[in-house]
N, C-alpha and C positions, 0 to 999 in steps of 0.2 A: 504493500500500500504506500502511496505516497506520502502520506504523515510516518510512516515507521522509517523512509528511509529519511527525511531531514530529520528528525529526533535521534537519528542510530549513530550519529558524525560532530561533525563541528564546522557551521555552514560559513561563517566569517573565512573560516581559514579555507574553504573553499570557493568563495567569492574572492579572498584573494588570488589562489592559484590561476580561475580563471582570468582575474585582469592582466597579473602576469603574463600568463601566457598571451596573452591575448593581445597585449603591446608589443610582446617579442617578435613574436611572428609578423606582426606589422613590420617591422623593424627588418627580422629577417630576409624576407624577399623584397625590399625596398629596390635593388637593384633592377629588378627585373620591369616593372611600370617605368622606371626611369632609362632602362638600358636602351631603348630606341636615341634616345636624344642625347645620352653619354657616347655612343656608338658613331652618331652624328658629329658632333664634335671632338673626339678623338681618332676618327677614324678608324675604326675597328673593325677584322675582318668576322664575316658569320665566328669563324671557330671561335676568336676572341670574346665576341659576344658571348657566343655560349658556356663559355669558359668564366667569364666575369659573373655569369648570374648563378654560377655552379660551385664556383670558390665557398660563398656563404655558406653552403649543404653541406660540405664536404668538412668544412673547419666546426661547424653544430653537429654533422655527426663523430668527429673524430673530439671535440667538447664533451656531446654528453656523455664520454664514456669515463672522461676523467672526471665531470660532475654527479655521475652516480657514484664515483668513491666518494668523494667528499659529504656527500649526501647523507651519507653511511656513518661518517668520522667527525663531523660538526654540525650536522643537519639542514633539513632543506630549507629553511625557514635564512640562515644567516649565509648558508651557499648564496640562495636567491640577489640577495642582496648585494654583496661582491659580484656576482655578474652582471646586475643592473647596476652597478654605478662603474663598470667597463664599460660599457656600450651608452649609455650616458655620456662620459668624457671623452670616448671614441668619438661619437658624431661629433659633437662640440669640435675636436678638433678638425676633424675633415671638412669642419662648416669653416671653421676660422683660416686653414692654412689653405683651404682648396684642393681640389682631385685634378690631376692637367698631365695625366701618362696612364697608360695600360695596368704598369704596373703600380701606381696607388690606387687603380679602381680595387685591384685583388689583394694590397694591402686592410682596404675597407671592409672586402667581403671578408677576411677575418677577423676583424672588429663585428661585423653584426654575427660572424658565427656564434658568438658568445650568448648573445640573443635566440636564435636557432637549439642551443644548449638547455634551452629554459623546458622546454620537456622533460628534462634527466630532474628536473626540479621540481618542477610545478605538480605534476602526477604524483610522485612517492609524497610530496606533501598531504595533496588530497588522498590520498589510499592508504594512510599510516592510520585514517579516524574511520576505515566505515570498513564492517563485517564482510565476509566472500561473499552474503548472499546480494549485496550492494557495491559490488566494485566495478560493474559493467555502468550502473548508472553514473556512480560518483567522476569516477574517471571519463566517462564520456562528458560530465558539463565539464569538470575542469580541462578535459581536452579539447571543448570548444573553443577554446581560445586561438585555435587555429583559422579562425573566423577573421580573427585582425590582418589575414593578407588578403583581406575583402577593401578591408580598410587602402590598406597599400592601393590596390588595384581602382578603384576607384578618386584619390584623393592626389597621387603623389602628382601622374602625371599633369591632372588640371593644376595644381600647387606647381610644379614645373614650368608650364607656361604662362603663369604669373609672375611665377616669382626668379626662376630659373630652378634647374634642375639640382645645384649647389645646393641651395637655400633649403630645400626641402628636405637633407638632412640637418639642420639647424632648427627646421620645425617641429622633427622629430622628439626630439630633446625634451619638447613640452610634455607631450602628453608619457614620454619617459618619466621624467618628473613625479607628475603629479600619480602615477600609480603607483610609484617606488613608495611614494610617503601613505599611500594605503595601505599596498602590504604591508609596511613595517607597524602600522597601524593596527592591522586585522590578523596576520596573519600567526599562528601559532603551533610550533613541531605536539606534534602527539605524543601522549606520555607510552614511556615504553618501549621508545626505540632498540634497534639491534643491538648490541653491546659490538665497540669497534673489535675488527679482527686485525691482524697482520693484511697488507697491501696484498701480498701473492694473494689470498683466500678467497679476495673479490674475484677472481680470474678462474675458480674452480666451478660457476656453472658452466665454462666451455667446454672443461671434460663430460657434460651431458650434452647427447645428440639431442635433446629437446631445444635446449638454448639455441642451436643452431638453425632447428625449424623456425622458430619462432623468428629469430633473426631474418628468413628466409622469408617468411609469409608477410613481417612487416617493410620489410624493404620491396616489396613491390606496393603494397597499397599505399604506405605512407611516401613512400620514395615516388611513387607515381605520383601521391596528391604535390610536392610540394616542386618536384620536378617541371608537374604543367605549370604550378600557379607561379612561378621564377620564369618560364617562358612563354608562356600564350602571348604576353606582350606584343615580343619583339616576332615571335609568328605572326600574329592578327596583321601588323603591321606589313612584314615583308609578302605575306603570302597573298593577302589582300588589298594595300595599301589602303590600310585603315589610318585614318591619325592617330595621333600616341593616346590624345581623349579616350576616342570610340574602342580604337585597341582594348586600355583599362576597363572599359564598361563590360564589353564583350569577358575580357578575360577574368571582373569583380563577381560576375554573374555564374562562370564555370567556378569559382574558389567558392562563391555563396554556395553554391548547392553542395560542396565537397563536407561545406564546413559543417553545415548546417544537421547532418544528417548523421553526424561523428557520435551525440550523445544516443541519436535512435538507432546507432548500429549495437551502443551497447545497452541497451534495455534490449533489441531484439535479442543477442547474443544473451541476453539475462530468461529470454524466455524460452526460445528454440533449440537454445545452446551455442557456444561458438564457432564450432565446426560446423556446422550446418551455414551457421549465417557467412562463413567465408566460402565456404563450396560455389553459393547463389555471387558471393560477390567479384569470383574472380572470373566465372564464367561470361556475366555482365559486363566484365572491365576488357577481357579479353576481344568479346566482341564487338566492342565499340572504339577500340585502340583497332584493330583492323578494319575496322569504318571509315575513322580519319587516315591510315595509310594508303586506303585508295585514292587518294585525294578529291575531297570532295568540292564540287564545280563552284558554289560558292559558299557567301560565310554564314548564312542565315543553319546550313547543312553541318558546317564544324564545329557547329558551335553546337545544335544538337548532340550530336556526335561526342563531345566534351563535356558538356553536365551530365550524360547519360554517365561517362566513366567517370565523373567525380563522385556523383552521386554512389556510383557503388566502391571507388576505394576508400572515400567518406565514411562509408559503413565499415568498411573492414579494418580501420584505424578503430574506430571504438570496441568492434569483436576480438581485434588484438590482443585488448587490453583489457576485455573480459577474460581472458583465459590465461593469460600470462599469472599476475597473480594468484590464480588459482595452485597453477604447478610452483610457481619458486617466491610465497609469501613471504618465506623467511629471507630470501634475497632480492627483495623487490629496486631497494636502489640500484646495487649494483645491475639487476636486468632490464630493469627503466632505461639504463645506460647503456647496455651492450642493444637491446631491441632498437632503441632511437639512433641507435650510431648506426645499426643496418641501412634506418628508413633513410638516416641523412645519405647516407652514400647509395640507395638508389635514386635518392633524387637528384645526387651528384649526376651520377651514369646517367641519367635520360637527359639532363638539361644538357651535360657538355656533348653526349652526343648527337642530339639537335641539334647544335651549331656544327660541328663535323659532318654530319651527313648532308646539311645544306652545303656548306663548302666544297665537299667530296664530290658531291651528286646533281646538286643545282636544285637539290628537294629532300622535305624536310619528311617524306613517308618512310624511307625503311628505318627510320629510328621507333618513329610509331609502332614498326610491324617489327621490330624486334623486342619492344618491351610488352606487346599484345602474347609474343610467345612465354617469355616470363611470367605474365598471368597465369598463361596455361600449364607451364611447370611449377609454380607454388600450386595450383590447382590439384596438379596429379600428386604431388608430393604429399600434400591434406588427404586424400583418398588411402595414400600408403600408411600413411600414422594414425587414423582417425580410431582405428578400431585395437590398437594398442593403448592410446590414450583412453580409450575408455572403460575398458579392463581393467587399467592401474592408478594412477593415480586419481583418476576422474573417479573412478567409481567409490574410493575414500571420501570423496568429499559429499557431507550429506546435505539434500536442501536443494542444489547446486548445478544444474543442468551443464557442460561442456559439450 
């Protein structure tokens, strides 16, 4: 029931999680809305491109995995806080000294990777206060916060050609601000935490092939969601010469439905089980990731095309993260950490090689159609485990559908 799950947690410190995240992720793919008109002015080729709006993924996934240690050894509550007043002082600078080379755009994106990082934070906060039979929903609102690269997608580019595209991270900075001094305000570690272990110990769910699934099943959904929302931009633009406006609307509207859908994937996951609900999700994402490699005639059809697959990796980012927990409660930070570093580095993989396969090919479809195959191989990989998983560990957990 819905009164037993807000009574069962501690809803402050999950309204913080959310803002958090929810600024970061703004923060996060800032490049991508603005990489048409940084691109424009430095001259950058496709590969470059791709490569600029993929840096940020890649430095948040290879973050959060050093923030789930610390998550673990000082908590997520005072982690959070050192990484938002990084990326705070990061923009500030890059507002003050300027971006004007290739290489300070990729300087940057590892400054907002830290931003990107805030998954490895924000979730184990909210998942330390609410019971198994509540961690699909809890973690799905505070992993709504992936909703702020709606924000991004929407807001930077028109702030861009207002103000210039510099400016707008200076703008950033505010609404950084004013959340930092909320969470510190709201947010609270849950009594109880792990007792810290030695540094190697974090690294022992690798010796389980399950860590490794999971790593596998969230690096395509979330690695796809955050992959598109880093480049629809600078597609909308090239493929159709959209302006960099229309571009962000077009690509605010594929990230809205990704995001939007992140907490209903895990209530579904809470009620069909999780494997079930990624089975539907990656068959959906598969087929619509082979939609847009056909290349479709125009953009009213890609666009289709793209909320149909946000919509279903959207869901499998909160079924993820219903089932994760279940199997390694007692290591939840450190796998908050190794799972988010998977998703950042396939969002790495698809954004850098969109720009490579444009350059390569003069078209941006077979990057499509190779990550539509990786749907379909976490697909069959979910079919291999599904009925191990629920033999053993699933079947301990009582209450508890997987």
């Amino acid at each position: 029931m819905k009164s037993s799950f807000w009574s069962a947690g501690h809803r402050p410190t999950l309204i913080a999680a959310f803002l958090y995240f929810d600024v970061a992720f703004m923060c996060w793919v800032l490049l991508g809305p603005l990489g048409p008109e940084i691109a424009r002015d430095l001259g950058l080729s496709p590969a470059e491109k791709g490569l600029m709006v993929a840096v940020p993924t890649l430095a948040g996934a290879v973050l959060r995995m050093v923030n789930g240690l610390f998550v673990d050894r000082i908590g997520p509550k005072r982690t959070g806080a050192i990484n938002q007043l990084i990326v705070i002082f990061g923009l500030a600078a890059a507002w003050i000294l300027g971006i004007h080379s290739f290489g300070a755009t990729l300087l940057t994106g590892v400054i907002l990777g830290f931003a990107g990082a805030s998954f490895a934070i924000a979730l184990p906060l909210a998942s330390r206060w609410y019971p198994p039979e509540h961690q699909g929903k809890a973690l799905g609102i505070a992993g709504m916060g992936n909703s702020g690269t709606v924000f991004a997608a929407l807001f930077a580019p028109t702030l861009a050609k207002l103000f210039g595209w510099n400016a707008v991270l200076g703008l950033a900075v505010i609404p950084l601000t004013i959340v930092f001094l909320a969470y510190m305000a709201l947010a609270k570690d849950a009594p109880n935490p792990p007792a810290p272990k030695p540094i190697v110990a974090y690294l022992e769910p690798l010796k389980m092939v399950d860590a490794w699934w999971f790593m596998l099943f969230y690096g395509v959904t979330f690695g796809g969601f955050v992959g598109l929302s880093s480049s629809l931009t600078i597609y909308f633009t090239d493929q159709f010469a959209l302006t960099t406006v229309m571009a962000g609307y077009c690509t605010a509207a594929c990230v809205f439905a990704g995001s939007l859908v992140r907490p209903l994937g895990g209530a579904l996951a809470d009620r069909i089980g999780g494997i079930r609900a990624l089975s539907i999700v990656y068959a959906v994402a598969a087929v619509a990731l082979v939609g847009v490699s056909t290349g479709p005639a125009n953009v009213f059809s890609a666009l289709a095309f793209f909320v149909v697959a946000m919509l279903a990796l959207g869901t499998g980012n909160g079924a993820v993260f219903q089932l994760v927990p279940q199997r390694f409660r007692a290591e939840i930070g450190v796998m908050t950490g190794l799972v988010g570093m998977a998703g950042g580095i396939g969002g790495f993989y698809l954004a850098s090689s969109l720009g490579l396969a444009k350059q390569i090919t003069g078209t941006y479809e077979p990057g499509f159609l190779i990550f539509a195959a990786l749907a379909g191989l976490a697909l069959i990989g979910l079919n291999f485990v599904k009925r191990k998983w629920r033999t053993t560990w699933g079947a301990a957990i009582q209450g508890v559908r997987i």
